[in-house]
N, C-alpha and C positions, 0 to 999 in steps of 0.2 A: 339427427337432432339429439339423438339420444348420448351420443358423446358429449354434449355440451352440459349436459349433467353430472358427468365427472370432470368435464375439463375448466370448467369455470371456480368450482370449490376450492380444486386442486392448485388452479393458478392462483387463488385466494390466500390459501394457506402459506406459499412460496412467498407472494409477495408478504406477508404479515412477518415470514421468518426475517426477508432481508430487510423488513424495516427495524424488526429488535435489534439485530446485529448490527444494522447502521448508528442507532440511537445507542447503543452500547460502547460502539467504538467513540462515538464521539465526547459521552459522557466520563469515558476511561484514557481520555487526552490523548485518543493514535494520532488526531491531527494539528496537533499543535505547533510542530518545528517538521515541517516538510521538505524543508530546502537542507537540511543540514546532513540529513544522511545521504542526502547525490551527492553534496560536495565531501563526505569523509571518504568516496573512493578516490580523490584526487591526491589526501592527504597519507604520506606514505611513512609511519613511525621509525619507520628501519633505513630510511635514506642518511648513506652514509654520505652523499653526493650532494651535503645540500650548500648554495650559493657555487657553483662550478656547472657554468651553462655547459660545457666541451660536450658534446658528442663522441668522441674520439677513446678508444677504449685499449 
């Protein structure tokens, strides 16, 4: 039982940090456009192949 006296504050403290840094990230707009950085791997500025479907090399 006597663990539960550090273990309960300790988890206290944790959860208090992840909520600042939640309420942080959100207030500093990380999730504002969430779709657009998966699709800018798709987008390739150096394709010199762009409109020529060929496979063929």
């Amino acid at each position: 039982m006597e663990v539960l006296m550090w273990l309960i504050p300790i988890s206290a403290v944790l959860l208090t940090i992840a909520g600042v840094a939640f309420v942080w990230a959100v207030n500093n707009r990380q999730f504002d456009d969430l779709d657009r950085h998966g699709l800018d791997v798709l987008d390739n500025p150096n394709d010199t192949n762009k409109g020529n479907d060929s496979c063929a090399r």
